[in-house]
C-alpha positions, 0 to 999 in steps of 0.5 A: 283145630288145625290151621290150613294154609296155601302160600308161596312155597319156599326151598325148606317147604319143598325140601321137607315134602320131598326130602330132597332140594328141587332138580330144577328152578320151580315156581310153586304154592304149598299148602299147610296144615299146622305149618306141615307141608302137606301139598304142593303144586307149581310149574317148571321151566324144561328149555321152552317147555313148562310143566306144571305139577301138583302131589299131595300127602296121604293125610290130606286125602279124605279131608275133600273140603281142604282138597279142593281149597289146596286145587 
C-alpha cells in the first residue's frame, strides 16, 4: 500500500517536481506518495503582491480521494 503524505515543502521537493530551484522565495506544502512529490502548492511574495499556486502530477490524477486530502 502506498504512503500519502502532506508537509512543508522543502528546496530538493521542489526541486524534483519542478526540476528546477524556485525563481522566487515560496512558501509552500507537498504532498507525497511513497516519499515522491506528487503535488505541490503554496504562495509567493512579488513586491506587495501574493500569489498563491498549487499543480499536481498526472499520477494523482484519478485518485479523487488524495486529491481533495492534497486541496
Amino acid at each position: 500500500m502506498d504512503r500519502f503524505n502532506i508537509r512543508p515543502a522543502t528546496l530538493q521537493d521542489f526541486r524534483r517536481f519542478y526540476g528546477k530551484d524556485p525563481p522566487m522565495t515560496v512558501k509552500a506544502l507537498v504532498a507525497t506518495l511513497d516519499n515522491v512529490p506528487v503535488g505541490f502548492g503554496g504562495y509567493y511574495f512579488d513586491g506587495q503582491t501574493a500569489t498563491a499556486f498549487s499543480d499536481i502530477h498526472p499520477e494523482l490524477a484519478g485518485r479523487k480521494k488524495d486529491m481533495i486530502r492534497c486541496g
